[in-house]
N, C-alpha and C positions, 0 to 999 in steps of 0.2 A: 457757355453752353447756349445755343441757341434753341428758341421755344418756339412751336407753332400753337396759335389759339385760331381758335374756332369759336365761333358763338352757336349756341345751344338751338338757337332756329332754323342754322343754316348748316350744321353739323351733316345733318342726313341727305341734304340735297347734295351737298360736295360731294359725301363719300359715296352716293350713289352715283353721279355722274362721275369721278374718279374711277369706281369700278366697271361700269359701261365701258371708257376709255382705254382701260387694262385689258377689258376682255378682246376690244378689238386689237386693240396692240399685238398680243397675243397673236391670236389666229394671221394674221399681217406677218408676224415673225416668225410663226411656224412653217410658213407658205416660204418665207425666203430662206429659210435652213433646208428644205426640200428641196430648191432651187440649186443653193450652194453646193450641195452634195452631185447632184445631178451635172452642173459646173464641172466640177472637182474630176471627172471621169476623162477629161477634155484636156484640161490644162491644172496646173499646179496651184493649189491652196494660197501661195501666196500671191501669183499673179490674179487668182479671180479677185482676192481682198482689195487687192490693189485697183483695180479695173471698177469695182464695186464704189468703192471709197470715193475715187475721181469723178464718178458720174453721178454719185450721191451730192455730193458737195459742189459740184454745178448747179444743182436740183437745187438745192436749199440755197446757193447763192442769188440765185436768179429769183429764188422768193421772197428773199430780203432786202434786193433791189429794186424790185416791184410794188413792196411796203413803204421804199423810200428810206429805209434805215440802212446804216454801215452792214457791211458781209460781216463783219467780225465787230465785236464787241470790246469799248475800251478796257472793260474787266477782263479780256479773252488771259491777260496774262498775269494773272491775279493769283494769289496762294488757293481760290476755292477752285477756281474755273481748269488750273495748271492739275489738281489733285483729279479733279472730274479725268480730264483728260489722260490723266497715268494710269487710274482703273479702267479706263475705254479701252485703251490701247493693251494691258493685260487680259482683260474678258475678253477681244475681239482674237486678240493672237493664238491664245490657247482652245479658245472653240473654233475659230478655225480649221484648227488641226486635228480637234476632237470629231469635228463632223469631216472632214475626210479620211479619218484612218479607221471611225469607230462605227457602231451600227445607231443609226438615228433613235431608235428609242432608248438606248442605257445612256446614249448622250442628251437627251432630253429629261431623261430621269434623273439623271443626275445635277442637271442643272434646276431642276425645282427644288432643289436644298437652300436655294435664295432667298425665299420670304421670311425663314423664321433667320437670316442671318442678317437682313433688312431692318426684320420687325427688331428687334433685338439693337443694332445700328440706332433704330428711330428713338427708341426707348431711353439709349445710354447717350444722342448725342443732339436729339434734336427736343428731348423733351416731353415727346410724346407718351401719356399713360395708357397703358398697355398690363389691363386688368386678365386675372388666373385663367377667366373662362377662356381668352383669345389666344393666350399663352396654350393652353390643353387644344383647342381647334388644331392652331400651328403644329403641335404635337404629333396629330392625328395626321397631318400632310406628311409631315414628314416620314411617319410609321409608313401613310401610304407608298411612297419613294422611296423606303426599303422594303417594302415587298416586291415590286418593280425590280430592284436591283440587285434583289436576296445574295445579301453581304456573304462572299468568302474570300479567301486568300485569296481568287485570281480579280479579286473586285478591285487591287489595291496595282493592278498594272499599271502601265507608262499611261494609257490609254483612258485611264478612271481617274488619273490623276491632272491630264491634259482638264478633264470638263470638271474637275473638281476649280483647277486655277481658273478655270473662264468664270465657274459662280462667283467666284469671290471678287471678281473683277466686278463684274456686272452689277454683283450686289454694292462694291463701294460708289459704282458710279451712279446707280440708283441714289443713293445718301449724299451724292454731291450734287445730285441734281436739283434734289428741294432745297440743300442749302445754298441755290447758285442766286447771285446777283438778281434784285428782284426787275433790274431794267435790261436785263436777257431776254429777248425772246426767244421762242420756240425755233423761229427762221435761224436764229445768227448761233442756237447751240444745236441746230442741224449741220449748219456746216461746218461748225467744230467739230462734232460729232465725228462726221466723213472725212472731216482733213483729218482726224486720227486713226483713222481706217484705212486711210492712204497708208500713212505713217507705218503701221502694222504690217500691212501686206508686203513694202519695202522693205522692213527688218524679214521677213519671212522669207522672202525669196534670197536675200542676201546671204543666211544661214542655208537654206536649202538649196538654193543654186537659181537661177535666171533661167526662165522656161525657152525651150527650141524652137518652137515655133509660136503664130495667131491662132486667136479663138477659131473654129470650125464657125460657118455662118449661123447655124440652130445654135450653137452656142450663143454667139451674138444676142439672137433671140432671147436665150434666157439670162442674161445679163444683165437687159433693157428689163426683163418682167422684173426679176430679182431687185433692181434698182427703184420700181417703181413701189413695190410694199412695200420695202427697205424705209423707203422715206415715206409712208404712209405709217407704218408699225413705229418709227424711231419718232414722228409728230404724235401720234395717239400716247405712247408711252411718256413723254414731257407731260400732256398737257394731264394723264392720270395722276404722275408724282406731284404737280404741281397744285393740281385740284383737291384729292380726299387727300387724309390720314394713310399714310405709308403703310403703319399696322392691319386696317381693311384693304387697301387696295391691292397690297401685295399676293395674297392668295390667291389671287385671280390670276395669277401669272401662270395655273394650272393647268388653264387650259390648253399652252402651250404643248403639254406634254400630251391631251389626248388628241389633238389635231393631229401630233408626231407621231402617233400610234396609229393614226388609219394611216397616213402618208406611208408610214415605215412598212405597213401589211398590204399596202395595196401595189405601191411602186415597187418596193425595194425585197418582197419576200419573205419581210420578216412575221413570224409570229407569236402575240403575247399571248402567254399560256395564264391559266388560272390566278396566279400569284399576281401577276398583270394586272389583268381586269379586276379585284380584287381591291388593288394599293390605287387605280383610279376613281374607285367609287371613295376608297377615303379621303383620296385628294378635293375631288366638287366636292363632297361633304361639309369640308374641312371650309374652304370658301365662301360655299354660302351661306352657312351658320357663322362664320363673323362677319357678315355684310347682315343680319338679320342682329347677331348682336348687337353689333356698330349702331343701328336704328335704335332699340332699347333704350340702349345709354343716354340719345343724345335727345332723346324725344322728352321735352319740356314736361312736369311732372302737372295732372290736371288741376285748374284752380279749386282753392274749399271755399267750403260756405262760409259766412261770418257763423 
């Protein structure tokens, strides 16, 4: 079982700048799930993956060449780095699919069932203690996420189940990412990253067929935007999991889901009614009371007097 330690001084400056880095991740990857979707109206779920993937992974090579270091990594094909990539490649295929068949926020929503399946991951594999109060925080996200999604029978379609396999995805590749080779960098599991998103969008189109025609040129347009936070949100996110505690920085992945909610009401029509609004205030809630916990814990107890 592998452990991560932190020293007691330096505890709160990680996990606060881990959480800074999550929050922008976030908003960065909510911006290119609005892209996707908006994509997806154009040309087919697998070729944008595909297109997305290819221009990502140019991105990040070209950054890694410029650092002076290999595109890839001798570990690239290592049991951690190989497991990283089998969850990328399932989280990216099934949310693909989930954000062009489903409405952006119940795909949003449902993808913030991640943290406490992270926190939970961090806990049983990487070591990390992960005290009651954080435990009942994560609780509380996720209460929030079912009011959002207010569970019934049609909650369990093809469609709930597509973003249900993307969490899981994401969340494993999350737990591979702290546990990846510590002489990885951020550049060379960029382009890993995207050559597995290559990878994805090829299996997608192969099952659902080879698109008829090229992108429309505004499509183009938003390919290149989508590509550019793509690889801004996918850099932010390494350097959060790599920085704090998995346990605080995960919650922060919330804000994804309110960025997805104005996106979804202002672009797309959609409207969150009461239960909505409601399961988001439990979600920040829920966040920033273990980023304020997380300080407590790690904050050096004051010296006594002789």
């Amino acid at each position: 079982m592998l452990c991560v330690r932190r020293d007691a001084g330096s505890g709160v400056t990680d996990n606060l700048r881990g959480a800074l880095w999550m929050l922008l991740a976030m908003a960065g990857f909510a911006v290119e799930d609005m892209l996707f979707k908006l994509i997806t109206r154009d040309i087919s779920p697998g070729f944008a993956l595909a297109i997305f993937g290819l221009s990502g992974m140019v991105l990040f090579a070209a950054l890694s060449r410029r650092a002076g270091e290999p595109v890839l990594h001798p570990q690239t094909f290592r049991p951690r780095l190989l497991l990283r990539s089998g969850f990328e490649i399932a989280g990216r295929l099934f949310f693909a699919l989930a954000l062009a068949y489903t409405p952006l926020s119940s795909t949003a929503a449902i993808l913030q069932a991640s943290p406490l399946v992270v926190t939970f991951g961090a806990a049983l594999f990487l070591g990390e203690k992960v005290g009651m109060r954080r435990w009942t925080a994560m609780a509380m996200g996720l209460a929030g996420v079912l009011l959002i999604l207010k569970p019934t029978p049609e909650a369990f379609r093809l469609d709930a189940l597509l973003a249900l396999a993307a969490m899981i995805g994401f969340s494993g590749r999350d737990l591979a990412t702290r546990a990846a080779p510590q002489g990885v960098s951020r550049w060379q599991l960029g382009t890993l990253g995207f050559a597995v998103l290559l990878i994805a969008g090829t299996i997608l189109m192969l099952t659902t067929g080879v698109p008829g025609h090229l992108p429309q040129p505004a499509t183009w347009g938003l390919l290149a935007a989508e590509t550019l936070f793509g690889v801004l949100a996918y850099t932010a996110l390494t350097l959060a999991i790599q920085t704090g505690e998995i346990s605080v920085v995960a919650p922060f992945r919330y804000l994804r889901l309110l960025v997805a909610l104005l996106f979804a009401y202002f672009l797309f029509g959609e409207r969150p009614d009461l239960w909505t609004l409601a399961g988001a205030v439990l979600i920040v809630g829920s966040g920033i009371y273990t980023l304020l916990r997380s300080g407590r814990v790690a904050s050096p107890p004051p010296p006594t007097r002789p």
